[in-house]
Structure formats: C-alpha cells, structure tokens
N, C-alpha and C positions, 0 to 999 in steps of 0.2 A: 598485398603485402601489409606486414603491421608498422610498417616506418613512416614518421611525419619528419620531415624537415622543416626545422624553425630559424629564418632568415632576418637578422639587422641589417637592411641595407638603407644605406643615402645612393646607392651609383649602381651600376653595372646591371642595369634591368633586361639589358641585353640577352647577360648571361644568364641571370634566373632568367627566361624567357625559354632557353636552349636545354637549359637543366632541366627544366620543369618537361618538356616535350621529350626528353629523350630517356627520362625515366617516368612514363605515364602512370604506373601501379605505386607511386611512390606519393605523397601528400605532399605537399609544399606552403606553407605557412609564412608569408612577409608582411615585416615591419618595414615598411617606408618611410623613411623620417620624417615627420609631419611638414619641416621646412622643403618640402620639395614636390609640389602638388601634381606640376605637369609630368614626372612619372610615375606617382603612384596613379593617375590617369590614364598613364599608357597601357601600363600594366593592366587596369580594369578593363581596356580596348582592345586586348588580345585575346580576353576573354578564354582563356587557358581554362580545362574543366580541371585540371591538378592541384592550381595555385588558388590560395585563398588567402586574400590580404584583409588587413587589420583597417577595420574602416573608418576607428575613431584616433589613430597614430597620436606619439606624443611628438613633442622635435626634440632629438636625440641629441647630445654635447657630449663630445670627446672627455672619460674622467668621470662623467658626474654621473649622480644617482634615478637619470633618466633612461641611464643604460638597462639600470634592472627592472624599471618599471615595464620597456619596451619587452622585456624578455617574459615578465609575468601576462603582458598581454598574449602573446604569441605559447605560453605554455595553456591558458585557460580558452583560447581559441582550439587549441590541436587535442586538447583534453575533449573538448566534445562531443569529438566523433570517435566511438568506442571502439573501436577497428584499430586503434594507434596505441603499438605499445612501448616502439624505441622512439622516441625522442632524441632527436642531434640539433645541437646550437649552432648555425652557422653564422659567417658575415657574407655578403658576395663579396668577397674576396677568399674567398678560400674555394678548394677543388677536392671533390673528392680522391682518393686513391686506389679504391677498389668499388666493385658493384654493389649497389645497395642491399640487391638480394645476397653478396660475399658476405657482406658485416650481418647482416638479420643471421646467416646461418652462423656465423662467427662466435655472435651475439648469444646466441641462442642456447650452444654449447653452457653457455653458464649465465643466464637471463636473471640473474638477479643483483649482476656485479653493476656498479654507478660509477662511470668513467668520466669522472669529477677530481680535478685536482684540487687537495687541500692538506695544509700543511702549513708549520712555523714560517716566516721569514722577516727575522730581527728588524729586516733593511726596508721594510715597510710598514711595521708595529706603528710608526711614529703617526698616520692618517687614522690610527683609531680611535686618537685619544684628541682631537680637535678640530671642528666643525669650519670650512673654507665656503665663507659666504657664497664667491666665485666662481664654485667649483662645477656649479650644473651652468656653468654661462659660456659662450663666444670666450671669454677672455683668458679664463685657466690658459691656453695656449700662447699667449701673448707673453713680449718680455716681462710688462709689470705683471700681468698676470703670474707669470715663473718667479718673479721677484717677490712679492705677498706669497704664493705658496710657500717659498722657500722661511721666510719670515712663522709663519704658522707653524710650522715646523721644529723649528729654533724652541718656539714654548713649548713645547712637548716636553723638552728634556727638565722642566722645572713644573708643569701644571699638566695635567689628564681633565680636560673640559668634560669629556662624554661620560667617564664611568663605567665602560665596558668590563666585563669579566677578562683581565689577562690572560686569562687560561685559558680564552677563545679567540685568540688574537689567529684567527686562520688565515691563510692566501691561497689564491689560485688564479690561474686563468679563465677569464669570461668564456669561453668556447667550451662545452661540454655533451658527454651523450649520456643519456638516464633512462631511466624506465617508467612506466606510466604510476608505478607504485610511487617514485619519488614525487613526478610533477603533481600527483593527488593530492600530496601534503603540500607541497610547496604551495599548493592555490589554494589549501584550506584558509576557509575567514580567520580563523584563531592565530593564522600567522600573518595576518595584513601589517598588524602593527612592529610583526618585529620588520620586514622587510622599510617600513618608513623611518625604525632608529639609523637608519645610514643616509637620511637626507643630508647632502652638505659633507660628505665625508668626501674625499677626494681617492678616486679610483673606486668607486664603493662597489663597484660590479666584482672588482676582484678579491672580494672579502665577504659581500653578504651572502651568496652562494659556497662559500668553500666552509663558511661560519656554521650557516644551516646544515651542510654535509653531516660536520664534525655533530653539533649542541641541539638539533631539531631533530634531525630524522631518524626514522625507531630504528633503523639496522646499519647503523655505522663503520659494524663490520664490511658492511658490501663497498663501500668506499674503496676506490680503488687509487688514488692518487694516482692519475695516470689519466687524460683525458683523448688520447689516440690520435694526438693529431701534433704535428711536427710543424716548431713556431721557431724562426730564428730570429734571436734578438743580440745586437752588439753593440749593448751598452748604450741604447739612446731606447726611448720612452713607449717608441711602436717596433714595432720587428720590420726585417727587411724586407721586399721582394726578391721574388722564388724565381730565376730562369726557368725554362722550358726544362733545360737540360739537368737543372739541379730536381725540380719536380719529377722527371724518371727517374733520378737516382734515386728520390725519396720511395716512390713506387715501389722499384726494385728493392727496398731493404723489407720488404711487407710486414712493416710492425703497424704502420700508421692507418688509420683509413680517411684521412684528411689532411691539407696540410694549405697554409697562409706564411704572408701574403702572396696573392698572386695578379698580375695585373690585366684588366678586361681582356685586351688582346688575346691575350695569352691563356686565357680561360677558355676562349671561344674557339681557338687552334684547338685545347685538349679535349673539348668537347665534340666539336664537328669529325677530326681524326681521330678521336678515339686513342689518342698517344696516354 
C-alpha cells in the first residue's frame, strides 16, 4: 500500500500495538513523547516490522509549539521511504472508520486534494499577534497558567507583538491527511524557519499548518478545508470522548474516515471485533 500513518502519542501503545498488526501493508510512524521512556521501550520490545518510531522524540506539551515540531519529525521520517504517498496525522486516540485500503482507493479518485483544514476564525486571531512564554510548558494547563494566558490575550486588542501578515491569520485542526507532494515541501529546509516563527504562540499546531496550507504551498487550490475526520468539541478546549455506540453511528454516516476522541478500552473492543 502507499499509506504511512503518522502517530502523536503519550498513551495507548496498546492500541498502536493492535492497529499496527492488523493492518500489516499499512506503515505506521510514532511519536512517543519523549516524557515517557518506558513505553516508547515497549514499543521497541514488540519489535512490530510495520511500526517505526521516532528515536530521537521531543516531550510534547498540550498548546505548545512542540506539537509541530513532533509532527515535522514524523513527516521527514515517513518521507523516506518512497513507497508512502498518503500521509494521515493521527493521536492514539483516534480510530479509523473505514479500511485503509477504502480511503487509498477513495483517495485515489482525486489524489491530489489535501484534507487540511484551513480557514478565518476571528475567535482565535488573538494567539497570532503575542508570544506566551508558558505556552510549550506543564503549566498553560494550570489555573495561573489559564489566568496569564487569558491576561496575554487582553494585550492583543491594543499591541500585535509578532507582526504576522493579517491576511494569513489561518486555523485549523492538528489532525490532517496530505499527500507526499505537500509533506515534500513542508520538510523543505527553506521552510524550517518559517515553522520556528510560531515558538511561543499558544495553540501554534492549529495555525502553522493551516497557515502553510493557505501562504506556502504551490497549489492551494487542492486545499480542501475539510480534514475527514469527526471531532466533537462542546465548548471546552479538548473535544469529547466517542461512545462505542456514537463511533457506529459516525461509521454509518461514511463521510469520515476517522474520528477522536476515543478511549484505550474502547479502541481495542473496535479493533479486535472489527465493530
């Protein structure tokens, strides 16, 4: 097959463990958060021929700009081997929803579309324009932490620290699927430096990919704002977890071919039954 799968996880080694064996022609690509040694050891210990883990991991922080660095590892690892030509971002939390070989032929039908969201949203403009020393740490998550973001924030509406072009003020979600034509450039050296102006930006996973979408890459018509993958979020900062029963329904609506969150348990039931 030409599909690599590309995994951020901190947990559920379990489940790539189960993903990875039960789709053997599939690549499987993981980031281990660097803070969590004894299972990216495990993982080495299973010695799986599918999976191929990132040896020199960063440690990933909720928000921060170590999100994209983990992701540029995992795109310049799965570039290597020239066999790979769809590319999908996962977390282990998320499940697929159709066969991999469904999506490749799915894919395939129109293999140059990048199912990348990106797009205006007013209600997060304000993280472009000022640099959250905190932001790649343990803390963003903490009260004061939330209380200093929110403070950062507030200056926005009076000073623009960074400088950014308004007119690239993009969003999107971290989770996306591409084609080998994007990840080329994305890992090109001439763009190392733009991926490092979003140190310190808060959320920066969900802007300097949907940014690049839009201002970097030569065929922005293929942009699909649309990344196939069904996220429910109600109004709090991470999105929900998926029942069993909600993840068939999402199945049966067949737009998506993925969908989060979803919790280890419950990964490993749709994995071993095949529900």
């Amino acid at each position: 097959m030409k599909t690599a799968v590309l995994i951020q996880a901190h947990k559920n080694e379990n489940y790539i463990r189960e993903l990875a064996l039960n789709n053997p022609s599939v690549r499987f690509y993981v980031h281990m958060d660097a803070k969590y040694p004894n299972k990216i050891q495990w993982i080495k210990n299973e010695c799986i021929d599918n999976i191929y883990l990132i040896e020199n991991p960063v440690s990933v922080y909720w928000g921060g700009s170590s999100q994209i660095f983990a992701t540029l590892l995992l795109m310049k690892k799965a570039y290597s081997d020239k066999r790979n030509k769809f590319f999908h971002l996962i977390s282990s939390e998320c499940v697929p929803l159709k066969s991999f070989v469904e999506i490749e032929n799915e894919w395939s039908m129109n293999e140059n579309c990048q199912f990348i969201e990106s797009h205006r949203d007013k209600n997060n403009e304000w993280r472009l324009k000022v640099r959250v020393p905190h932001s790649n740490t343990k803390y963003l998550r903490t009260f004061l932490g939330r209380c200093a973001n929110k403070l950062f924030k507030v200056t926005t509406f009076v000073w623009d620290s960074i400088g950014l072009n308004p007119d690239n003020y993009f969003f999107g979600s971290q989770w996306f699927s591409v084609t080998r034509n994007f990840v080329e450039q994305v890992i090109d050296e001439d763009n190392e430096d733009f991926f490092k102006t979003f140190h310190n930006i808060t959320c920066a996973d969900e802007h300097a990919f949907a940014i690049f979408a839009r201002t970097k890459y030569s065929n922005p018509n293929d942009i699909q704002d649309n990344n196939k993958r069904f996220i429910k979020f109600s109004g709090k900062s991470s999105p929900e977890y998926l029942s069993l029963d909600q993840v068939g329904g999402i199945k049966n609506l067949n737009s998506y071919w993925f969908c989060r969150k979803v919790r280890c348990n419950d990964l490993l039931k749709i994995i071993r039954q095949g529900k």
